[in-house]
RODO-2510 file (C-alpha; in nm, 4 decimals, decimal comma):
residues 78
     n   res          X          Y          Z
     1     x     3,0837    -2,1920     1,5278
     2     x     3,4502    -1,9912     1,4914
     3     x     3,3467    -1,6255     1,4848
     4     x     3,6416    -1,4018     1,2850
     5     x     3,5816    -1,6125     1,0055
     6     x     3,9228    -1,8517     1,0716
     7     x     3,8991    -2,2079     1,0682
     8     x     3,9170    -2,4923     1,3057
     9     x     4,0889    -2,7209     1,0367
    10     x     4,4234    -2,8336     1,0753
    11     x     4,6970    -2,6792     0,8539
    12     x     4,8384    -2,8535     0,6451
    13     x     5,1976    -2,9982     0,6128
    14     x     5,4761    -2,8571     0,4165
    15     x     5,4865    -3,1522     0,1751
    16     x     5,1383    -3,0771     0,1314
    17     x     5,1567    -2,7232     0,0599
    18     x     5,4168    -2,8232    -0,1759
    19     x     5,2718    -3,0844    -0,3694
    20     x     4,9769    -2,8459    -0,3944
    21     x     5,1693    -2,5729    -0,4707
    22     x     5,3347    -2,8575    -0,8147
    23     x     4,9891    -2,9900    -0,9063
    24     x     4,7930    -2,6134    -0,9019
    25     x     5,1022    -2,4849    -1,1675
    26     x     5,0337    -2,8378    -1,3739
    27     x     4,6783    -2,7553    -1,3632
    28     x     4,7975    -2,3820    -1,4784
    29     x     5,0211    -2,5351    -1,7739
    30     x     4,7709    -2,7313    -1,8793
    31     x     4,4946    -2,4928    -1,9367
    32     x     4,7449    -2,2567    -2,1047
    33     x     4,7675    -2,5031    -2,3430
    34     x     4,4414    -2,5543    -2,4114
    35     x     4,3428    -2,2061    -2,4304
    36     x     4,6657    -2,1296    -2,6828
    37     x     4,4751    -2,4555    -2,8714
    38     x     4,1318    -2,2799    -2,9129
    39     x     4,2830    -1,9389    -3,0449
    40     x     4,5275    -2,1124    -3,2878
    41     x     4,2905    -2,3723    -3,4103
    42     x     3,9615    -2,3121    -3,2977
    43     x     3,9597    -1,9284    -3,4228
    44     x     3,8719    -1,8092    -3,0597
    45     x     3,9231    -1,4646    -2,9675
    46     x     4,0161    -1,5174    -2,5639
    47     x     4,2104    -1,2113    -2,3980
    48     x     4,5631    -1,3615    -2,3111
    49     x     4,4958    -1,4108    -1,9462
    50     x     4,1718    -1,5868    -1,9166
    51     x     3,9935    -1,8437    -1,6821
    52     x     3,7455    -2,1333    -1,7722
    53     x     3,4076    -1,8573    -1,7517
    54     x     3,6084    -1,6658    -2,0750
    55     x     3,6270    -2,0239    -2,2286
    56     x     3,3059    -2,0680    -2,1571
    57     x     3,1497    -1,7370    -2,2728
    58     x     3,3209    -1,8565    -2,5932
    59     x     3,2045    -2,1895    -2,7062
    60     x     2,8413    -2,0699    -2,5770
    61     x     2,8317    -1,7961    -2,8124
    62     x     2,9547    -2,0649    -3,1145
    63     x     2,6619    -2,3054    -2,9851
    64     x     2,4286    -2,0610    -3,0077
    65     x     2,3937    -1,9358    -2,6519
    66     x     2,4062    -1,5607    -2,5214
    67     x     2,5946    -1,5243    -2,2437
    68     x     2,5594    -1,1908    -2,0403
    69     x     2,8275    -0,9688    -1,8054
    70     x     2,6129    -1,1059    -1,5156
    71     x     2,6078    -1,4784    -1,6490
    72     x     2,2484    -1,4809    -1,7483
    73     x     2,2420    -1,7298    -2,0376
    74     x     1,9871    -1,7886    -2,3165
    75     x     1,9605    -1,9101    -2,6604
    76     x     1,9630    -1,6791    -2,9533
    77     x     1,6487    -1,5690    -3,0687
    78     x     1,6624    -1,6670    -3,4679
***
């Protein structure tokens, strides 16, 4: 066991770190897309910056589901 928390693991090369670095901002692009998808099409209200949990929140509520600040989910009560 490492104690300080640091890691044992090798580091990783800088073509790694930069073919990490190109498929994380893909990743980014692509779920901008999809999020400027669901407000333009899908008539979701997500804040401009948002991550998969806002997405999330979102088509819960429009199945049906509550989803609370803490992430405590249920179905709606009719």
């Amino acid at each position: 066991m490492t104690s300080g928390g640091s890691s044992s693991g090798r580091l990783p090369t800088w073509k790694e770190r930069e073919n990490n670095k190109r498929r994380e901002r893909r990743r980014r692009v692509i779920a901008a897309k999809i999020y400027a998808g669901l407000r333009a099409m899908g008539n979701y209200k997500l804040p401009k910056h948002c991550d998969n949990n806002e997405v999330l929140k979102a088509l819960c509520s429009e199945a049906g589901w509550i989803v609370e600040e803490d992430g405590t989910t249920y179905r709606k009560v009719s």
